[in-house]
C-alpha positions as CSV (number, residue, x, y, z in Angstrom):
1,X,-3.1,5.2,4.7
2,X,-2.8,9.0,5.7
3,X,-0.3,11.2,4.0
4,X,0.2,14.8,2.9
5,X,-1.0,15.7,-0.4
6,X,0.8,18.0,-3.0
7,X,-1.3,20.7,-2.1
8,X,-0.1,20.6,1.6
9,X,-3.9,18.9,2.8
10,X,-3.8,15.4,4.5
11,X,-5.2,12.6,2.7
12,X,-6.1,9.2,4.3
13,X,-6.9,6.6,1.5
14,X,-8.2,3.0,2.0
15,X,-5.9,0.3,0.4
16,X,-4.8,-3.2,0.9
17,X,-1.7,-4.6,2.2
18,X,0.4,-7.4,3.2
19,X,3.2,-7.9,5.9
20,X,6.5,-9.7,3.9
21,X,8.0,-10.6,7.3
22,X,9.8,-6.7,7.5
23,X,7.9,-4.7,5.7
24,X,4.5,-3.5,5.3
25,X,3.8,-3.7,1.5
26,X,1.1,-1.6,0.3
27,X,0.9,-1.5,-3.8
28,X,-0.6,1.4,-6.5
29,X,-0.5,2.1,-10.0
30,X,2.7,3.8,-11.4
31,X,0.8,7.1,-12.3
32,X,-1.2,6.8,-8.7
33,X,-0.9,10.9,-7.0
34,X,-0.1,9.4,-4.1
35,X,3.6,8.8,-5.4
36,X,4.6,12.2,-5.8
37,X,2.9,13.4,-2.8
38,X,5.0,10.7,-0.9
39,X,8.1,11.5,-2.6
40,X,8.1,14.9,-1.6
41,X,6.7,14.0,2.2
42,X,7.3,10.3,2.8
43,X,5.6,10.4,6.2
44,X,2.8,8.0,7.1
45,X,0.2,7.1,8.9
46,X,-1.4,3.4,8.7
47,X,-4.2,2.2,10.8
48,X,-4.9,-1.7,10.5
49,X,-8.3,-3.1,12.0
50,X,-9.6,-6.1,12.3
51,X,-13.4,-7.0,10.1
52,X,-15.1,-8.5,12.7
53,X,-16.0,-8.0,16.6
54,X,-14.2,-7.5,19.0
55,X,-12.0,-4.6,17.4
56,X,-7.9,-5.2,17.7
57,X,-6.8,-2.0,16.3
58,X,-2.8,-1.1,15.3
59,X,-1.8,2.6,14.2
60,X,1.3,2.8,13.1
61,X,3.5,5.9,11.6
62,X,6.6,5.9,9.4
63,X,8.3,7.1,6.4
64,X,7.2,5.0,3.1
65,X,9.7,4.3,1.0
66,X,8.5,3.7,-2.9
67,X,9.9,0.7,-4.6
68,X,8.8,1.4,-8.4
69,X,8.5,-1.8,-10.6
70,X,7.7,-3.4,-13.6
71,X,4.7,-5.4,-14.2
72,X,2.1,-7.0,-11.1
73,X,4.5,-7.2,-7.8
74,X,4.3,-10.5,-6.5
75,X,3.0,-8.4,-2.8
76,X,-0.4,-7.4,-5.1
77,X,-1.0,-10.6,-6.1
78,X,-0.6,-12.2,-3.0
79,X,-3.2,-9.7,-1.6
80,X,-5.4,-10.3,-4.2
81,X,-5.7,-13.5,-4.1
82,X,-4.3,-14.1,-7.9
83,X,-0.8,-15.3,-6.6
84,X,-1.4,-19.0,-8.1
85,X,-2.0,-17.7,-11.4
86,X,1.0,-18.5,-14.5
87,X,2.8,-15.8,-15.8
88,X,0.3,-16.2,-18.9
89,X,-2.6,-15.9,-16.4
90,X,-1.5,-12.8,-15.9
91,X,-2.3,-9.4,-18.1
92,X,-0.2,-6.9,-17.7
């Protein structure tokens, strides 16, 4: 993901994601930079490739709209692979 940084230089960080059937779900920690860098400038840039031969690329651009909550969003876990897990499974 590329953004604009607090200090007006673009960033472009690696990080996983998943598509909820709308959205494109993308997930940090609370005290992440990113999230005040994106509330001043919520523009984005995403590119999406493929791991293996032959490469099927998508670059998309938007506005990212942070969705702050409490404990492990269901998204992270999901992409994680940690979804099955009980709430007790879980460590917060």
């Amino acid at each position: 993901m590329a953004y604009v940084a607090n200090d007006g230089t673009p960033r472009n960080v690696p990080i996983a994601f998943t598509w909820n059937g709308s959205e494109i779900v993308m997930c940090t920690t609370k005290n992440a930079p990113k999230l005040p860098a994106l509330r001043k400038n919520p523009m984005v840039a995403l590119t999406i490739d493929t791991e293996v031969p032959p490469p099927k690329i998508l670059l998309v651009r938007g506005r990212a709209e942070p969705d702050i909550v409490d404990g492990i969003p269901d998204e992270y876990l999901q992409m994680n692979g940690t979804y099955e897990m009980t709430p007790e499974q879980r460590v917060h």
